[in-house]
C-alpha positions as CSV (number, residue, x, y, z in Angstrom):
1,X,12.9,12.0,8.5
2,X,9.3,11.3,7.3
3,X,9.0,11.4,3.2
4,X,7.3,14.3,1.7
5,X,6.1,12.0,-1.6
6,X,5.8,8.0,-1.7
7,X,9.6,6.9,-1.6
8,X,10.9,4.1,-4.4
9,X,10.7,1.2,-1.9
10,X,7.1,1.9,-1.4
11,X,5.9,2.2,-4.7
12,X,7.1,-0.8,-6.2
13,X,4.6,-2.5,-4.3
14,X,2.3,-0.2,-4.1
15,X,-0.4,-2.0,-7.0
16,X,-3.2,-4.1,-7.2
17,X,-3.3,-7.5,-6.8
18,X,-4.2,-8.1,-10.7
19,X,-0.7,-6.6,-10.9
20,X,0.9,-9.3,-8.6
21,X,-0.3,-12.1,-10.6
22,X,2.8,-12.8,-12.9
23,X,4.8,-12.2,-10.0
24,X,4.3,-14.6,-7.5
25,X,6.4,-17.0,-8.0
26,X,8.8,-14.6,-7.2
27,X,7.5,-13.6,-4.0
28,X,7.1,-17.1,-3.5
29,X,10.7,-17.7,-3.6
30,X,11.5,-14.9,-1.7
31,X,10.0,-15.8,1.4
32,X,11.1,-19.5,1.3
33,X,14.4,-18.0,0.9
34,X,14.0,-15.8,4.2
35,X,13.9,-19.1,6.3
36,X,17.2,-20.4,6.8
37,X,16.7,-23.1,8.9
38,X,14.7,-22.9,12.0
39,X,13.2,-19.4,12.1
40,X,14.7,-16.2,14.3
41,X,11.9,-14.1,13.6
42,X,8.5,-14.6,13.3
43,X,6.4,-12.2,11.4
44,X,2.1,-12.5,12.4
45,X,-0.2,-11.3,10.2
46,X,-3.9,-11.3,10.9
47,X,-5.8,-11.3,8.1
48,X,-9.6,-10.4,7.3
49,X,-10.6,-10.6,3.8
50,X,-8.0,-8.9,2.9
51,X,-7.8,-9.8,-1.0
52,X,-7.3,-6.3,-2.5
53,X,-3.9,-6.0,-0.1
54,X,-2.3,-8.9,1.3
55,X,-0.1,-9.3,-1.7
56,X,1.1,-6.0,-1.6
57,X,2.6,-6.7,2.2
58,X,3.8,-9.8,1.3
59,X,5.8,-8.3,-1.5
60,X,7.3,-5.7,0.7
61,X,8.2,-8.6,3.4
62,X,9.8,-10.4,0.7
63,X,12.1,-7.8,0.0
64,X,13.4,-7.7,3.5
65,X,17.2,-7.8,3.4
66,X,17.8,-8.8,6.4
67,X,20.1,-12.2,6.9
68,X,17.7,-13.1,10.2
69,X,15.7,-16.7,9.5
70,X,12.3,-15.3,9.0
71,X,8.9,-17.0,9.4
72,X,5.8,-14.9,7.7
73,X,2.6,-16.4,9.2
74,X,-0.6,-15.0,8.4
75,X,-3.5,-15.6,10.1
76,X,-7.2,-15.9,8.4
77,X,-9.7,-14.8,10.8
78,X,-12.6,-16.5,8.7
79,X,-12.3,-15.0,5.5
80,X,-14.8,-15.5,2.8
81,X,-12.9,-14.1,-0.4
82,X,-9.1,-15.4,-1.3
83,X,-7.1,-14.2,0.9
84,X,-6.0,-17.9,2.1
85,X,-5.1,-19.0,-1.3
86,X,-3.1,-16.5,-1.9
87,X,-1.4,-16.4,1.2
88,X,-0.8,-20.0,0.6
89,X,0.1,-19.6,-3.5
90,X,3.0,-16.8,-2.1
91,X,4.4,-19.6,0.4
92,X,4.1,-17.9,3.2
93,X,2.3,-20.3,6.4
94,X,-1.0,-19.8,6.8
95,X,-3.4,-20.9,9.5
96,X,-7.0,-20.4,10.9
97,X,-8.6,-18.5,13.9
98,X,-12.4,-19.0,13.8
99,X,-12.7,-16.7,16.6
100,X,-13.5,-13.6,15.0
101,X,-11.8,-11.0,16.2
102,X,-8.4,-9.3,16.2
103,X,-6.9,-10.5,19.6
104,X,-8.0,-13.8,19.0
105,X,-6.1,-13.9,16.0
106,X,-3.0,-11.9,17.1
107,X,-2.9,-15.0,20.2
108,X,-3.3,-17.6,17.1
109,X,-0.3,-16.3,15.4
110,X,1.6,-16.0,18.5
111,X,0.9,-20.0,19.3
112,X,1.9,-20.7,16.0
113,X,5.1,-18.8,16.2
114,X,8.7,-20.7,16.1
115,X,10.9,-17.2,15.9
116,X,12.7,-16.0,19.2
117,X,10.6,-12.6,18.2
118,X,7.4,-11.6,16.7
119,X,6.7,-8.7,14.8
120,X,3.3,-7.4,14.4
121,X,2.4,-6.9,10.8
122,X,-1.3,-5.7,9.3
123,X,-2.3,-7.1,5.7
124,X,-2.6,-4.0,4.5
125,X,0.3,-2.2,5.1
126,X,4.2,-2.2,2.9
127,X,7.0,-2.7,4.9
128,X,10.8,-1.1,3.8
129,X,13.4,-3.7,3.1
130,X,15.2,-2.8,6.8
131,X,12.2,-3.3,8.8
132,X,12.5,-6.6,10.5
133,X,16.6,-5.3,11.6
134,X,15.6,-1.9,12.8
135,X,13.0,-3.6,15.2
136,X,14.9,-6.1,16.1
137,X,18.3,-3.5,17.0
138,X,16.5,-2.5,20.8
139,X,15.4,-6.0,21.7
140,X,19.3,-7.4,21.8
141,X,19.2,-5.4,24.8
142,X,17.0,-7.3,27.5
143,X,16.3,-4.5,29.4
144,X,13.6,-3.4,26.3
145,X,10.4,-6.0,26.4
146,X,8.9,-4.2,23.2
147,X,9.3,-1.9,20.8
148,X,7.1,-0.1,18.0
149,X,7.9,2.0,15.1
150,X,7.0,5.0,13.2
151,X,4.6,5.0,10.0
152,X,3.2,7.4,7.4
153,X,0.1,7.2,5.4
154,X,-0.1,6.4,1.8
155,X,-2.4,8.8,-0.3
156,X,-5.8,7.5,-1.4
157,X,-7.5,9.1,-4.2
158,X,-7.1,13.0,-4.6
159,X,-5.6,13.6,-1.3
160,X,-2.3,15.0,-0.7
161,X,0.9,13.1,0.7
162,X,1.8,16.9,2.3
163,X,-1.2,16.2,4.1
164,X,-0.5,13.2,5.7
165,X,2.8,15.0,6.5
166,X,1.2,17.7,8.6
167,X,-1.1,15.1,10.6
168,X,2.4,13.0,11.2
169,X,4.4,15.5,12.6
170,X,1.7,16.3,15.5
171,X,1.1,12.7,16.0
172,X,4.9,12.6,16.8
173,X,4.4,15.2,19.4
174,X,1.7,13.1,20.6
175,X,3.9,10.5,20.9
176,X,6.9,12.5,22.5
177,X,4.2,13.7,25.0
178,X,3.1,10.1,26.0
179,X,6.7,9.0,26.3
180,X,8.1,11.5,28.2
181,X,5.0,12.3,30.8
182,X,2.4,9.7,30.2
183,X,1.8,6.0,29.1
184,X,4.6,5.4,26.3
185,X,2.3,1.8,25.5
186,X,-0.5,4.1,24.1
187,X,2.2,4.6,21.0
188,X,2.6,0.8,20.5
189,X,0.2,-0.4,17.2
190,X,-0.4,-3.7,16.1
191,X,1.3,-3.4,12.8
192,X,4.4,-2.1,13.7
193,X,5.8,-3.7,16.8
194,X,8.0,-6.3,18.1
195,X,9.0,-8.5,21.5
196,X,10.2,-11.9,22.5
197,X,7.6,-14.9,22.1
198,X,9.0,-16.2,25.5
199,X,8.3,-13.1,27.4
200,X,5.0,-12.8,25.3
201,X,3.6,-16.2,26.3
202,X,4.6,-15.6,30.1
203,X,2.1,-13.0,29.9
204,X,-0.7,-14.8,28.8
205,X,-0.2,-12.9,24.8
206,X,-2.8,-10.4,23.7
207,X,-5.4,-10.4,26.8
208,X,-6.3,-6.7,27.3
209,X,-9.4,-5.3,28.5
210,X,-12.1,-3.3,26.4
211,X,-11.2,-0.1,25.5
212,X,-7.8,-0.9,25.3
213,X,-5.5,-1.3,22.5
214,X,-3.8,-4.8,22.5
215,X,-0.3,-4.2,22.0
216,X,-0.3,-1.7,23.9
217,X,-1.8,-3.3,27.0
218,X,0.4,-6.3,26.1
């Protein structure tokens, strides 16, 4: 059931980064504390001058409760404000791709991986506390090779979240439509999906053609 208004677990991250900065030594101990050992999961962020955000999705990841080893990696595409400090000052791993680009990147982070899965994340985007379970739940069945997730918009400035509500619901008949008589993989976005590394490196990772989307074509 999509939210009509912004629900709790969103809005407690929901702030700018001048908010963040008494907090993070407690993000900082969050993550550590999400990697029990060698890592399950792998979560790959790319990562363009994103400043304004990136601590508002690493918040959100640190809340995750699930009891999976988790690895966040974000990867800085050649950014030119702070986005690598802070990565680094929230102690989550953080490496560089000087190809520009997002597949570049997205390939980065997957070589960099030591998780069983990757999940796709964006670096501007909060995740709920469940997320990492609920896209791991169809990939314990190895018949699935991916899977992707549903999302909703947050509200900028004067617009309303029963907007964004309206646009959701025929998106999700956009999607029924693909997956039922088209191309389910045109539903599959980059930061909010999941497979196994192994079967992601067998395919040569994010190589897709122009025009296409890369998680998708993945």
């Amino acid at each position: 059931m999509r939210p009509l208004s912004i629900p709790t677990h969103v809005l407690e991250h929901k702030h700018d980064k001048q908010y963040f900065t008494d907090k993070i030594d407690s993000i900082r101990n969050r993550i550590i504390s999400l990697r029990k050992g060698q890592p399950e999961v792998s979560v790959v962020i790319p990562a363009f001058n994103e400043e304004e955000n990136i601590l508002q999705t690493l918040s959100s990841l640190a809340a995750s409760t699930s009891h999976k080893s988790i690895e966040i990696i974000v990867v800085n595409n050649n950014s030119t404000d702070r986005t690598e400090q802070m990565v680094k000052d929230c102690g989550a791993t953080c490496i560089l791709e000087t190809q520009q680009g997002i597949t570049p990147a997205r390939n980065a982070g997957l070589r960099a991986a030591t998780g069983k899965y990757i999940l796709n994340a964006d670096a501007d985007t909060i995740y709920p506390p469940q997320w990492v379970d609920l896209m791991l739940a169809p990939l314990y069945d190895e018949r699935n090779a991916m899977v992707y997730g549903t999302f909703s918009f947050i509200p900028t400035a004067n617009t309303s979240r029963f907007i964004y509500f309206g646009y959701e619901h025929i998106s999700d008949i956009s999607k029924w439509v693909n997956k039922k008589f088209r191309e389910e993989a045109v539903n599959i976005y980059g930061f909010n999906s999941a497979f196994r590394r192994e079967e992601g490196l067998k395919v040569g990772g994010f190589d897709h053609p122009e025009g296409t989307n890369e998680d998708g074509w993945l």
